[in-house]
C-alpha positions, 0 to 999 in steps of 0.5 A: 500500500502506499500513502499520502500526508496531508499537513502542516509543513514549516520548510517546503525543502526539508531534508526531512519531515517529523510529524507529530500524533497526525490523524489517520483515515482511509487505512493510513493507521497501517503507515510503517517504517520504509514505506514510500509516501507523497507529502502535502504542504496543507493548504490551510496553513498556507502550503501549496499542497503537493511537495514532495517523496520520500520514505517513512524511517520511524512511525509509531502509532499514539495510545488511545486516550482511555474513555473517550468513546470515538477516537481516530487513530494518530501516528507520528512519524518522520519522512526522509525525502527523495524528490521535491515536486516539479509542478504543482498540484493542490486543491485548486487543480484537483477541485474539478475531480468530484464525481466520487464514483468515475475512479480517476486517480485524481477524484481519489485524491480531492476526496481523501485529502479536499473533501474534508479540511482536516489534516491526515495521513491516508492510504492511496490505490496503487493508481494515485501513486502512479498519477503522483509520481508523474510530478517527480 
């Protein structure tokens, strides 16, 4: 599987990313040391959406907090990048890509990271990493 951060990142050229207790969704929860990943700059923070590539080199899943009923589940982790992106891709580019059901990768991509304005680390089909590598 491969997966994808959206987040808040403070230096865009980062040799490497550290993210702290990140919400996890669409199976992100199973992030794990040496898995590839596409990082987000979000762009509620100001970020221009996707920035880079790289490799997961330490992930480690945050305790539950006792009695709280619902809770996502959160991951820290820290990314060691291999490639900065070349063009640009953020939400305005993917915002035409809203038919939920056509299976584009794109649609994919602004469902689990724009539909909702949260941050997170997400999994991504095999088909939308293929679509984001072509910005490498």
């Amino acid at each position: 599987m491969m997966f994808a951060i959206k987040a808040e990142v403070t230096d865009l050229r980062a040799e490497t990313f550290a993210f702290t207790a990140q919400k996890t969704m669409y199976d992100g929860k199973h992030i794990a040391k040496g898995d590839a990943i596409f990082v987000f700059a979000s762009e509620n923070e100001g970020g221009p959406g996707l920035i880079a590539t790289g490799f997961v080199t330490c992930a480690k899943a945050i305790a539950k907090k006792r009695g709280v009923a619902r809770q996502t589940p959160r991951v820290s982790m820290t990314i060691r990048r291999i490639a900065l992106a070349k063009r640009r891709l953020g939400r305005s580019e993917l915002k035409r890509f809203a038919d939920w059901n056509d299976a584009r990768p794109e649609t994919e991509l602004n469902f689990k990271f724009y539909r909702q304005a949260t941050n997170k680390i997400a999994g991504i089909s095999d088909e939308a990493a293929s679509f984001l590598r072509g910005f490498f």
